[in-house]
Structures are given as structure tokens and as C-alpha cells.
C-alpha positions as a Markdown table, in Angstrom:
| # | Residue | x | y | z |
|---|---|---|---|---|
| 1 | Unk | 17.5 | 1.3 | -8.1 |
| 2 | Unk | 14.7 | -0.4 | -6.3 |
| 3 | Unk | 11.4 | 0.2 | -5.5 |
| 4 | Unk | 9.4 | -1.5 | -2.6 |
| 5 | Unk | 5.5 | -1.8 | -3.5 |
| 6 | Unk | 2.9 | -2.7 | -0.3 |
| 7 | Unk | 0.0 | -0.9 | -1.7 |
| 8 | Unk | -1.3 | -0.1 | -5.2 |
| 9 | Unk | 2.2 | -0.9 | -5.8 |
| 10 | Unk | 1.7 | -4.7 | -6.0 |
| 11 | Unk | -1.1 | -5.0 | -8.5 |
| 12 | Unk | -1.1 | -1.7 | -10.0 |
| 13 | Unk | 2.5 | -1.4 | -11.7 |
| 14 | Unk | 2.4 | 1.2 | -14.7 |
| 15 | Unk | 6.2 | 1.7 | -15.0 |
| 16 | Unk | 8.9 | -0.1 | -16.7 |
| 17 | Unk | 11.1 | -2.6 | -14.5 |
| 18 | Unk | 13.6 | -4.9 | -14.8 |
| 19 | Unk | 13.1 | -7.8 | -12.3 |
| 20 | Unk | 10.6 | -8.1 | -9.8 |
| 21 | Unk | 10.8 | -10.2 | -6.2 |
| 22 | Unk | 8.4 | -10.9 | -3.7 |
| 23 | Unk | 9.3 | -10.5 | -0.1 |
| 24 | Unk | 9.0 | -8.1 | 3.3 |
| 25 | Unk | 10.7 | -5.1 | 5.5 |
| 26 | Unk | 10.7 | -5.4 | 8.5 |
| 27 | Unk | 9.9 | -3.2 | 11.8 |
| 28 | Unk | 6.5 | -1.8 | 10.0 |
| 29 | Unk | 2.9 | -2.3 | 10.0 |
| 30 | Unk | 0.8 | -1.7 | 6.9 |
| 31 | Unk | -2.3 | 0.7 | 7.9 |
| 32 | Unk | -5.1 | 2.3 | 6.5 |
| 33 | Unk | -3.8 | 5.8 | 8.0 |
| 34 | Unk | -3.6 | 7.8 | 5.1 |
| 35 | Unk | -6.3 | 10.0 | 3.3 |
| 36 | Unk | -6.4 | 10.1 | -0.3 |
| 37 | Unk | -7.6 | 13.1 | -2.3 |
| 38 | Unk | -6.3 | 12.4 | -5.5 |
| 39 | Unk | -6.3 | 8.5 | -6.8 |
| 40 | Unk | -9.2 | 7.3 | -4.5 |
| 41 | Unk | -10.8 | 9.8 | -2.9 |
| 42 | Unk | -11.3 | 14.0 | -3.4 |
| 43 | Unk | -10.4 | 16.6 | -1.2 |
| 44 | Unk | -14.4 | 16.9 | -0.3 |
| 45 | Unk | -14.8 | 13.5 | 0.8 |
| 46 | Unk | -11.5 | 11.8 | 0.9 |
| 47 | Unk | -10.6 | 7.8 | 0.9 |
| 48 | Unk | -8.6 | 6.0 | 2.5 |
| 49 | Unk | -5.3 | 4.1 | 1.6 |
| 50 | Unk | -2.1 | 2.4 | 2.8 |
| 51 | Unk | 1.3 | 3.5 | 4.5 |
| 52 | Unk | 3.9 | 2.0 | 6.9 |
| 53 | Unk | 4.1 | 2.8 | 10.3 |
| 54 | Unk | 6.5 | 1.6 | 12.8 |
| 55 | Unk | 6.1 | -1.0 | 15.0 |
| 56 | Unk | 6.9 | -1.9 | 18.3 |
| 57 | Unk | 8.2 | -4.9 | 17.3 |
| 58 | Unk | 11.4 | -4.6 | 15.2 |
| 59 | Unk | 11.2 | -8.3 | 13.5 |
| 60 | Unk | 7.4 | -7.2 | 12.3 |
| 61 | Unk | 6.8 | -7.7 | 8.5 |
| 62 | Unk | 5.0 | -6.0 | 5.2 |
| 63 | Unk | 5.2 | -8.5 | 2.2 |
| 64 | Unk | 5.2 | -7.0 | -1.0 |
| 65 | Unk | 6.7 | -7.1 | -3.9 |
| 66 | Unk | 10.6 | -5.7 | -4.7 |
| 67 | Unk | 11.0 | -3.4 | -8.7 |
| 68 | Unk | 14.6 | -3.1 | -10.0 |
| 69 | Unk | 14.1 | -0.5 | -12.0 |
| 70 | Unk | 16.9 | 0.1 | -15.2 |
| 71 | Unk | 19.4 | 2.5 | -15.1 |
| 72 | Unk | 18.3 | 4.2 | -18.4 |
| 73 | Unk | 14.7 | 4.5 | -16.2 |
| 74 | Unk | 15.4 | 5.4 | -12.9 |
| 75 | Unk | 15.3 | 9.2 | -13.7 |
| 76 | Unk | 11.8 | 8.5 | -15.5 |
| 77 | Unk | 10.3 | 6.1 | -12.9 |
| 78 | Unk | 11.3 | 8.5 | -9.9 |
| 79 | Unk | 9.4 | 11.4 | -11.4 |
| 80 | Unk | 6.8 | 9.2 | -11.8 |
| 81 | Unk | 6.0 | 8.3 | -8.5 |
| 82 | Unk | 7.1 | 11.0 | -6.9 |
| 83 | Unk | 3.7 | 12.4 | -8.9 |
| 84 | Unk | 1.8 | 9.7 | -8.4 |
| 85 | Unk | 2.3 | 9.7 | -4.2 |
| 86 | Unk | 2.2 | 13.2 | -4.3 |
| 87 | Unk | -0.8 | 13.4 | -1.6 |
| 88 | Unk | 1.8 | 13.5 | 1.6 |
| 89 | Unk | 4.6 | 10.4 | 0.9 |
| 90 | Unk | 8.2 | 10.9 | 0.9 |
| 91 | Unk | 11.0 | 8.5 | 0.0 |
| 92 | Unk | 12.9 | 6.3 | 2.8 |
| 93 | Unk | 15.5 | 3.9 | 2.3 |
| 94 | Unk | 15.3 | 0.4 | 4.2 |
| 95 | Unk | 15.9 | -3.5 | 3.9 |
| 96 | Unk | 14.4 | -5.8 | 1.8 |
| 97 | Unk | 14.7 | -9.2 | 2.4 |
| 98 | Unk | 13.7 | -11.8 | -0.3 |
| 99 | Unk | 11.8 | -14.6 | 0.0 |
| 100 | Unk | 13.7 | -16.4 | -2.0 |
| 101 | Unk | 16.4 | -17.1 | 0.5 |
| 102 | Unk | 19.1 | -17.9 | -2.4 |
| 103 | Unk | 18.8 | -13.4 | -2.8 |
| 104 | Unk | 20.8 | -11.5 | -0.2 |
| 105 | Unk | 18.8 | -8.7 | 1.5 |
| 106 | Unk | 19.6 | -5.5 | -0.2 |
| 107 | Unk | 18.8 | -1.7 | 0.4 |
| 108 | Unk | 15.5 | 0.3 | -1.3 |
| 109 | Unk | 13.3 | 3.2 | -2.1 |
| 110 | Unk | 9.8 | 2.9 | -0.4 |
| 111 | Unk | 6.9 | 5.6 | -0.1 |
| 112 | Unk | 5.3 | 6.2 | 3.2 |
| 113 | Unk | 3.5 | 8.6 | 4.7 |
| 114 | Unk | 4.4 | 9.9 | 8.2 |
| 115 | Unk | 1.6 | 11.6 | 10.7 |
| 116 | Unk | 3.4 | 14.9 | 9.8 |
| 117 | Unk | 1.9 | 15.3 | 6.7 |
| 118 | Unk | -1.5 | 16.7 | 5.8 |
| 119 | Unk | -3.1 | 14.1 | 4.4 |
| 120 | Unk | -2.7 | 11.8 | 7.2 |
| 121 | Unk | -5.6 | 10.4 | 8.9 |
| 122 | Unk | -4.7 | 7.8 | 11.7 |
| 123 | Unk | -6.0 | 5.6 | 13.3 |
| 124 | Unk | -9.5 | 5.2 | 13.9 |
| 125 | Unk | -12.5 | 2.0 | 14.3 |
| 126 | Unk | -12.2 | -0.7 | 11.9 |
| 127 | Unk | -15.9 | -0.2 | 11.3 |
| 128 | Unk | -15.5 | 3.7 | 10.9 |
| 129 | Unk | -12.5 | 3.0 | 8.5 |
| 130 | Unk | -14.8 | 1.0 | 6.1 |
| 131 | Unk | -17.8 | 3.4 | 6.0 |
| 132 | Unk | -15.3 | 5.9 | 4.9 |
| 133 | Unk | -14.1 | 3.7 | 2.1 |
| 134 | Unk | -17.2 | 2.5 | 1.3 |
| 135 | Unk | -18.3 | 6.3 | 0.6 |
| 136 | Unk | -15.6 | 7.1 | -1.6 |
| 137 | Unk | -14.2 | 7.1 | -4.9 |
| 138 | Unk | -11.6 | 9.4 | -6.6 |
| 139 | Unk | -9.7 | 9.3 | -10.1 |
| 140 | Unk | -8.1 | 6.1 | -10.3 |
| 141 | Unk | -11.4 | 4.5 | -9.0 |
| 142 | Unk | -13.5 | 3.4 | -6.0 |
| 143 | Unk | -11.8 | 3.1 | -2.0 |
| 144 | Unk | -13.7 | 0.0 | -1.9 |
| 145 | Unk | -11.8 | -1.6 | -5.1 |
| 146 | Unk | -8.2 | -0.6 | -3.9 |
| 147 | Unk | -8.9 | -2.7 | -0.3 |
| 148 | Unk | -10.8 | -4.9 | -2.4 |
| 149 | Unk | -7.7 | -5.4 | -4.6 |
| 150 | Unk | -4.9 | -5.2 | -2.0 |
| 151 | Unk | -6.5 | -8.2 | -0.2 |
| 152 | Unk | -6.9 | -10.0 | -3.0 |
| 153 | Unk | -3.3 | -9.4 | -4.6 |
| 154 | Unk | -1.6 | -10.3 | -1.0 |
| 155 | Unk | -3.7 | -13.6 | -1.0 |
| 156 | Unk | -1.9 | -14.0 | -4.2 |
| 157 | Unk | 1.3 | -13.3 | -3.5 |
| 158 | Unk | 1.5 | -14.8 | -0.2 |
| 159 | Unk | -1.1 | -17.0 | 1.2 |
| 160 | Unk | 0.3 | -17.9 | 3.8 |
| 161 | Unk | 0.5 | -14.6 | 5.4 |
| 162 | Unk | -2.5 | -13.1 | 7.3 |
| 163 | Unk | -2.4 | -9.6 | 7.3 |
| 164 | Unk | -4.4 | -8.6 | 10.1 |
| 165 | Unk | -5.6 | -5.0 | 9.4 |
| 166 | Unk | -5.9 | -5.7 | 5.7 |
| 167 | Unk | -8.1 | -8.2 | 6.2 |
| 168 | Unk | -10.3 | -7.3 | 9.0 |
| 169 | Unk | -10.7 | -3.6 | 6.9 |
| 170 | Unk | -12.0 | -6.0 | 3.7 |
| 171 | Unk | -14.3 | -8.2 | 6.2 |
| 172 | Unk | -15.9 | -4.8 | 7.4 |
| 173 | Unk | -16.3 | -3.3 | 4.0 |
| 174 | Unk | -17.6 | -6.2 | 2.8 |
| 175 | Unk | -20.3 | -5.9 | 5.3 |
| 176 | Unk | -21.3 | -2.7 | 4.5 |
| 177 | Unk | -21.4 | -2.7 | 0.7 |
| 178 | Unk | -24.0 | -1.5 | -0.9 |
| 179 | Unk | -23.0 | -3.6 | -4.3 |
| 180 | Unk | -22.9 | -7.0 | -2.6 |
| 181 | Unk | -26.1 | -9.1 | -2.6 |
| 182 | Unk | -26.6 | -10.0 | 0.9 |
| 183 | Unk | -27.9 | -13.8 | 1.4 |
């Protein structure tokens, strides 16, 4: 089994793998759509943080980072994240294709969040986007330090790669937060 990480997922791994590649799907945008109630945000005043949503351009890509997960772990791993994207994600199946070229592209689990569910909150102004995140904090810590972290794990990963939203979101929280010294 296989599990796609383009959120917390990249820099925030707290289950046992096997092997772990870097690379993208394709046909997907990576958004700040989705409300959080329960890692970075409460229901009361809820974050903000990452899923997929389809583009209109099929050869579009999300890099991020590919988990084979052991067979002796698969059953522990799933119940695991199923918990931990409890707040409106469900499981879909789609290519991965490696960056390293030498690995074929191969089928796996991702979590996203769909405009069905509850939790979803869409799309809205950049600007409006970062007040929210710069206003909230939940559980597994501050909105701020998950867009804060996201940016700063992609740079990482892949610097060559702009994301566009990702980037523009951090730009605008930066400029509105409270904790950075302004010159």
C-alpha cells in the first residue's frame, strides 16, 4: 500500500513506512478549501487547510511526497489516518508518478476533501483566506504554522516548483502576522 502526502502529510509523518518518494499526481490543484475543526482550528472558529481539487487542465501537478507503507502496517496506518482526516476526507485512488524517472508510475491512497462534505469551505480572497488563518489555532497547533510549514517543506522538496496558491496564501499571511516584526 501507498499513501500520497500534499499536506501535513509531507512534514508531519507520525506512522511507520517503508520507503518514501518524492513526486506529483496529476489533474489536481492543491487549495486552501477545507475547514479544520480538529487539528488547526475548532468548530467555533475554524482554520483552514489543504485538499485537491480538480483541474481543468488534466497534465496539472501536486508534488508531494509518495509512503509505502508495510504489509504487517497497512491495517494500523489506515486506521490511523482515517482518524486523523476525519474532519470531511475520504480515500481515492490515483497515479503517482515519481520523480525519479528510473520508478514506473504506480497506483495510490490519497485523502481529499470534496465540496460535499461539511467541513468544506471553498474558495474565497487570498487576503480573506489568510485573516482566517492568521486567527486560528486548534490541537495540533496554529493555522498560521501548518501554511507556514507547508511552504517551507515544498521549498524543500522541490524548489524548483512554484506552487502558486501556497505561496501567495504564505505571502498574505505573512503580511498580516501579528508575531512578525515589521521593518
Amino acid at each position: 500500500m501507498w499513501v500520497y502526502g500534499y499536506g501535513s502529510l509531507i512534514w508531519k509523518v507520525d506512522f511507520p513506512y517503508e520507503t518514501k518518494l518524492v513526486g506529483y499526481i496529476k489533474g489536481y490543484l492543491r487549495r486552501f478549501y477545507q475547514h479544520s475543526i480538529d487539528h488547526r482550528g475548532v468548530p467555533e472558529k475554524p482554520g483552514r487547510v489543504v485538499t485537491l481539487i480538480p483541474s481543468d487542465k488534466l497534465d496539472s501537478q501536486v508534488w508531494g511526497v509518495a509512503y509505502k507503507i508495510r504489509e504487517e502496517d497497512i491495517k494500523k496506518v489506515t486506521e490511523h489516518l482515517d482518524f486523523r482526516e476525519k474532519n470531511g476526507y475520504s480515500k481515492k485512488t490515483v497515479t503517482f508518478y515519481p520523480r525519479d524517472t528510473q520508478n514506473q508510475p504506480f497506483e495510490i491512497t490519497l485523502y481529499l476533501a470534496t465540496e460535499e462534505n461539511e467541513s468544506y469551505a471553498g474558495p474565497k480572497p487570498i487576503e480573506e483566506i489568510a485573516a482566517q488563518v492568521v486567527s486560528c489555532a486548534g490541537p495540533s497547533g496554529s493555522n498560521k504554522e501548518y501554511v507556514y510549514n507547508l511552504a517551507d517543506a515544498m521549498r524543500q522538496l522541490v524548489p524548483e516548483v512554484k506552487d502558486d496558491h501556497l505561496f501567495e496564501l504564505e505571502a498574505a499571511v505573512k503580511k498580516v502576522d501579528p508575531d512578525l516584526k515589521r521593518c
